[in-house]
C-alpha positions as CSV (number, residue, x, y, z in Angstrom):
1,X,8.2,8.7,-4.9
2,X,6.9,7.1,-8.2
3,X,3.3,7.8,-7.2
4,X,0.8,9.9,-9.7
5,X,-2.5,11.3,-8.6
6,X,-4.0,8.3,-10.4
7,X,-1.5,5.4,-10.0
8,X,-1.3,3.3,-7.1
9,X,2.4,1.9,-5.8
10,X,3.0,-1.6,-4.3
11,X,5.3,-1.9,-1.8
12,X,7.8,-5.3,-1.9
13,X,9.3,-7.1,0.9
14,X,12.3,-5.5,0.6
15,X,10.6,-1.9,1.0
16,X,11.2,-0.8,-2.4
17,X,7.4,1.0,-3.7
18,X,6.9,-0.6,-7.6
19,X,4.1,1.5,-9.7
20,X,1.5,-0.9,-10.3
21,X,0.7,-0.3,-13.7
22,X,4.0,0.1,-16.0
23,X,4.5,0.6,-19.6
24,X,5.6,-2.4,-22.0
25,X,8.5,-2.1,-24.5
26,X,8.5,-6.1,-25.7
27,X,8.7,-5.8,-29.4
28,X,9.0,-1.9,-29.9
29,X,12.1,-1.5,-32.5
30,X,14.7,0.1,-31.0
31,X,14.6,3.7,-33.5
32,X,10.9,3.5,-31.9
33,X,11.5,3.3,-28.4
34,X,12.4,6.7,-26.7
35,X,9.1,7.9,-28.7
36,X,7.2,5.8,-27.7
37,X,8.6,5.9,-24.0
38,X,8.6,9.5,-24.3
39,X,4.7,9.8,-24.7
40,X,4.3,6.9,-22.1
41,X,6.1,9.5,-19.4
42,X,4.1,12.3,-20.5
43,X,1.0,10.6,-19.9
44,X,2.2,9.9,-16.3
45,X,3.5,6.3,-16.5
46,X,6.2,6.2,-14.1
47,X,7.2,2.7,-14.1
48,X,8.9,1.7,-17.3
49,X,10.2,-2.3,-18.1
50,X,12.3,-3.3,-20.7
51,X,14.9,-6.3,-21.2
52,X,18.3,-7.2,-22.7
53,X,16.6,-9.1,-25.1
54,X,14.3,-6.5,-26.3
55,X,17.3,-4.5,-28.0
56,X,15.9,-0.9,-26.6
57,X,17.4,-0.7,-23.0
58,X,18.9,2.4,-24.7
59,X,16.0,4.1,-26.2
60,X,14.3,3.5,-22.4
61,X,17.2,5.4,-21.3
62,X,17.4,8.4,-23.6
63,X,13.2,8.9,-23.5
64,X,13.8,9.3,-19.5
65,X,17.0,11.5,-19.9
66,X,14.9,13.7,-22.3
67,X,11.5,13.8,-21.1
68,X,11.7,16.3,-18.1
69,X,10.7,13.7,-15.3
70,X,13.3,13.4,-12.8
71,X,15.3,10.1,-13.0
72,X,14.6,9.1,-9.2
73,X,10.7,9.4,-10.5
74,X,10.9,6.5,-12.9
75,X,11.0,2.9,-11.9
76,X,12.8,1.5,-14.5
77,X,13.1,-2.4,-14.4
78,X,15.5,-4.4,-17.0
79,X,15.9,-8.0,-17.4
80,X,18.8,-10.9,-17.8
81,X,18.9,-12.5,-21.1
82,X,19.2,-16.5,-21.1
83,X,22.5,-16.8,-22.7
84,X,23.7,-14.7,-19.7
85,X,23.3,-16.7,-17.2
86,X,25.6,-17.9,-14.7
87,X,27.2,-15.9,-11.5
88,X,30.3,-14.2,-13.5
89,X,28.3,-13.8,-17.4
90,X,25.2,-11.6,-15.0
91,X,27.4,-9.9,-13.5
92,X,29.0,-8.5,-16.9
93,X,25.9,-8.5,-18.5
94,X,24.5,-6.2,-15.9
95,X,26.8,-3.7,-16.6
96,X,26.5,-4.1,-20.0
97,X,22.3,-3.3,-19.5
98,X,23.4,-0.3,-17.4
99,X,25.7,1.4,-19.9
100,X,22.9,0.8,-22.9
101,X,20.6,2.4,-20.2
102,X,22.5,5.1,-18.8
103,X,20.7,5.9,-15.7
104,X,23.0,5.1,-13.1
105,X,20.8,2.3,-11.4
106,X,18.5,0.5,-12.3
107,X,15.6,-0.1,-9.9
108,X,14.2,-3.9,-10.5
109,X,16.6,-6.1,-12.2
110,X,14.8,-9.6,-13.4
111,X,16.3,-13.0,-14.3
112,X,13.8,-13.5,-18.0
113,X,13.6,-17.0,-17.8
114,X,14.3,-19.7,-15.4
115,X,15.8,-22.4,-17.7
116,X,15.5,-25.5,-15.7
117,X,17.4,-27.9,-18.3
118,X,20.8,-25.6,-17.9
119,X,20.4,-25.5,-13.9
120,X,22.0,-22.2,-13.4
121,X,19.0,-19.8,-12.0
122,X,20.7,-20.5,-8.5
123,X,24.1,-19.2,-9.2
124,X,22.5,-16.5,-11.4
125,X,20.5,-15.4,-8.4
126,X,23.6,-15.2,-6.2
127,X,25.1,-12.5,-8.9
128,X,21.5,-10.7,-8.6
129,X,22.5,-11.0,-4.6
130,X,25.6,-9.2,-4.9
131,X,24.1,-6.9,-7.7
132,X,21.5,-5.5,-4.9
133,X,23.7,-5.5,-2.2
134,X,26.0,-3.1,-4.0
135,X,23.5,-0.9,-5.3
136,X,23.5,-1.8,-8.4
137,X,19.8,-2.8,-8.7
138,X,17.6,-1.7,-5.7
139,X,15.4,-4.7,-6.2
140,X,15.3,-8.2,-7.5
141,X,13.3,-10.7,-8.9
142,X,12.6,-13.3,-11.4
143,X,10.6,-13.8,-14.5
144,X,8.7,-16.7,-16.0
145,X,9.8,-18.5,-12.7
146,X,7.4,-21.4,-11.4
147,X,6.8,-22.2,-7.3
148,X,9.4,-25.0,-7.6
149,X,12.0,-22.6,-9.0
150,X,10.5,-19.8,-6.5
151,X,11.1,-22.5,-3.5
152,X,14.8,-23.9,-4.8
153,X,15.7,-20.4,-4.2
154,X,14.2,-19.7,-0.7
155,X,15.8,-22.9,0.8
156,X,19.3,-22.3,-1.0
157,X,19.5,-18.8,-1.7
158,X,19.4,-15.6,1.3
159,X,17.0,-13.8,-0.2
160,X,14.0,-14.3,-2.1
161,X,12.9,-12.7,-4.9
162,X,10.5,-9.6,-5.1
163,X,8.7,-9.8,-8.3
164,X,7.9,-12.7,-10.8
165,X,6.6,-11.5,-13.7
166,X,4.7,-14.4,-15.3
167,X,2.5,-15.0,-18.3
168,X,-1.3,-13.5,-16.7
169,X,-4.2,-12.3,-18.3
170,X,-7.9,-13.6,-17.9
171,X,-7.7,-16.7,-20.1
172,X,-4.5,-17.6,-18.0
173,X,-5.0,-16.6,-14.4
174,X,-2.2,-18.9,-13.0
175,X,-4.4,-19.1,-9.3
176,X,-1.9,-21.0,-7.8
177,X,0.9,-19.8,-8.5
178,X,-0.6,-16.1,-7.4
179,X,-1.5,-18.2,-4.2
180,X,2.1,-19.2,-3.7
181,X,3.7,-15.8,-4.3
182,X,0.9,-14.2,-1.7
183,X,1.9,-16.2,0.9
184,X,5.4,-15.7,0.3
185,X,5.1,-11.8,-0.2
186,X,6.1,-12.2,-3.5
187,X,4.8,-9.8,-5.8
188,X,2.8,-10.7,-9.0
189,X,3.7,-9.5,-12.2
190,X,1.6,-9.6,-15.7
191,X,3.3,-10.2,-19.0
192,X,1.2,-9.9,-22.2
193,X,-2.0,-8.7,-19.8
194,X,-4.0,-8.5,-22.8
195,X,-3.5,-11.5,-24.1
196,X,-1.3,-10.1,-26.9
197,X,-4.6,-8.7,-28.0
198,X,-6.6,-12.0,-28.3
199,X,-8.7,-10.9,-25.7
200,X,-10.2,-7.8,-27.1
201,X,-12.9,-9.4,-29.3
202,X,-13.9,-11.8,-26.3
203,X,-18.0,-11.5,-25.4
204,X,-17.9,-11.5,-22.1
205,X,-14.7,-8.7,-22.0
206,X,-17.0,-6.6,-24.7
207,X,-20.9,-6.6,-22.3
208,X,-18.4,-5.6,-19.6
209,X,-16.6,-2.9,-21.5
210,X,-20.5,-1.7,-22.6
211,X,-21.7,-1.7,-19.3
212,X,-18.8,0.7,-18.2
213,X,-18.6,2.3,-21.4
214,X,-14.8,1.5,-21.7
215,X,-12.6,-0.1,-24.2
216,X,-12.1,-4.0,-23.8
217,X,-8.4,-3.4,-22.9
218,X,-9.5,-0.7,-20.3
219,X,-11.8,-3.6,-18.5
220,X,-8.6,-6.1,-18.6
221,X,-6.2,-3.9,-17.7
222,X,-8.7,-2.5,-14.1
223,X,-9.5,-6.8,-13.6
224,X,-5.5,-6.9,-13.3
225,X,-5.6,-3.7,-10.7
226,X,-8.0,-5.0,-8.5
227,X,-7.0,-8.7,-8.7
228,X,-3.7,-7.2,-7.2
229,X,-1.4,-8.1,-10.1
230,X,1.4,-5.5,-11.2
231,X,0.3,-4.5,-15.0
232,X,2.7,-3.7,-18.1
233,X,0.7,-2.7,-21.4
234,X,2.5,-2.0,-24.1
235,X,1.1,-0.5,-27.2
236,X,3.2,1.6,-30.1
237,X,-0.2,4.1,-30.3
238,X,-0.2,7.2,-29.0
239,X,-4.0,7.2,-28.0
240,X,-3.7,3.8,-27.0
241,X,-1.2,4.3,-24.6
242,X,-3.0,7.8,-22.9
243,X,-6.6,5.3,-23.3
244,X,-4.6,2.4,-21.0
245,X,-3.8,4.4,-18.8
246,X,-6.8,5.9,-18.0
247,X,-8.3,3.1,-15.4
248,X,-8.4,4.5,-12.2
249,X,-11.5,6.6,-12.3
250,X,-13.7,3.5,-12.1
251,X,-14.5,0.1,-10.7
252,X,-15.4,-3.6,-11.7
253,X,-18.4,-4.9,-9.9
254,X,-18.3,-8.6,-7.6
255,X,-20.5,-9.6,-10.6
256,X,-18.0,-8.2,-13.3
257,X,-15.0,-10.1,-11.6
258,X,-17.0,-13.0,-11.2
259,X,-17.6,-13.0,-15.2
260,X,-14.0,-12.2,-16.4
261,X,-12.6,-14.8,-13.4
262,X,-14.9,-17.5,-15.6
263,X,-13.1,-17.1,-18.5
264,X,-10.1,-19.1,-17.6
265,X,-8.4,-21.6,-19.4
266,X,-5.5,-24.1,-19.0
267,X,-3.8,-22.6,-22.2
268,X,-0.8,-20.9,-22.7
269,X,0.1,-17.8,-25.3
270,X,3.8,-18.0,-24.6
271,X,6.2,-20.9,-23.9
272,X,5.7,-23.6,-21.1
273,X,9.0,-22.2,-18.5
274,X,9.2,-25.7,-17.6
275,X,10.6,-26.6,-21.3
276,X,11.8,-23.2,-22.7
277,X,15.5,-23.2,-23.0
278,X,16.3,-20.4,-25.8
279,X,19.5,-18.9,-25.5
């Protein structure tokens, strides 16, 4: 359904098929976004994520209504803000994030962050429940959520999310965590896979990209693909956006994953989910 010659699908324990490698739209301005989307769908992205937070759930939704793909081509996953939270304030805000989108359904619907201190991801979840059960969303999952979080939710909840898209990139590779989810058939998400572009001046990432002869965010972005992780670059270029996408024609060697796998580090870009309460 959402597959390219190029892109491979994954396919979550509920049966829904994700595109592994998505486009980004964190901090694209909104007058920017259907663009920028635009040129990501021509290219052949076919799995697009955005948020409520990010301010351009309808630029997402005009690109797709005027880029000539068919809508049932294009994964399009959306995300609950913080300040939303609770069973009855998701369920509204969900409508609000389809109305701003404007394409009927949306196909991944995330809670963004898990908010421990305010102790209502559980009764949030239930809304997500009811949200997939009525068609609303055909899948759901969680972002920024940690194993305790993911496990609170399997023993209380009746179903268990599909995604968690989590800070990942190869300074912060977040093993166990990506243990937890594969034994639970929880699919792993990357956020800021590049390291919000810290890692493209790295050594090791640059002898790699050499080797290859590829870009350092090329190398990253085919360690994510074959580490398993689902991948969302986001770039406002044009030729950076056709050059990310162009990663399937090649291979990292044992000794090239062995190198990048190395280069892990305790350290966080983005808050601790533990402590993040922003609403």
């Amino acid at each position: 359904m959402f597959a390219t010659p190029e892109a491979p699908v994954v396919t979550l324990h509920d049966g829904v098929e994700l595109p592994q490698f998505g486009f980004g739209t964190w901090q694209i301005p909104e007058e920017e976004t259907q663009e920028r989307v635009e040129e990501a769908l021509a290219v052949g992205y076919r799995h697009i994520d955005t948020a409520a937070a990010y301010g351009n759930e309808a630029g997402v939704g005009a690109a797709i209504a005027a880029s000539g793909v068919r809508r049932e081509d294009v994964f399009v996953t959306t995300k609950l803000w913080n300040s939303q939270q609770g069973y009855d304030e998701a369920l509204r805000a969900f409508e609000k994030s389809l109305q701003r989108l404007g394409t009927g359904h949306v196909d991944l619907y995330l809670i963004h962050w898990p908010l421990p201190s305010r102790d209502l991801y559980l009764d949030t979840w239930r809304a997500f429940e009811r949200i997939r059960e009525e068609g609303g969303a055909r899948s759901v999952g969680v972002s920024n959520f940690r194993a305790e979080d993911l496990e609170r939710i399997e023993r209380e909840a009746e179903l268990l999310p599909t995604v968690n898209q989590i800070e990942l990139h190869p300074r912060f590779q977040q093993a166990e965590l990506r243990a937890w989810h594969a034994d639970h058939d929880v699919a792993t998400e990357a956020w800021s896979p590049l390291a919000q572009g810290d890692l493209l001046e790295d050594d090791t990432i640059a002898t790699v990209a050499a080797h290859h002869d590829r870009t350092p965010a090329q190398i990253i972005l085919r360690w994510h693909l074959q580490v398993g992780n689902v991948v969302i670059p986001k770039s406002a270029h044009p030729e950076r956006i056709r050059q990310n996408f162009e990663v399937f024609d090649f291979a990292l060697s044992e000794d090239d994953m062995a190198a990048i796998e190395r280069l892990d580090t305790p350290d966080r870009i983005g808050p601790d989910p533990a402590r993040f309460s922003v609403t």
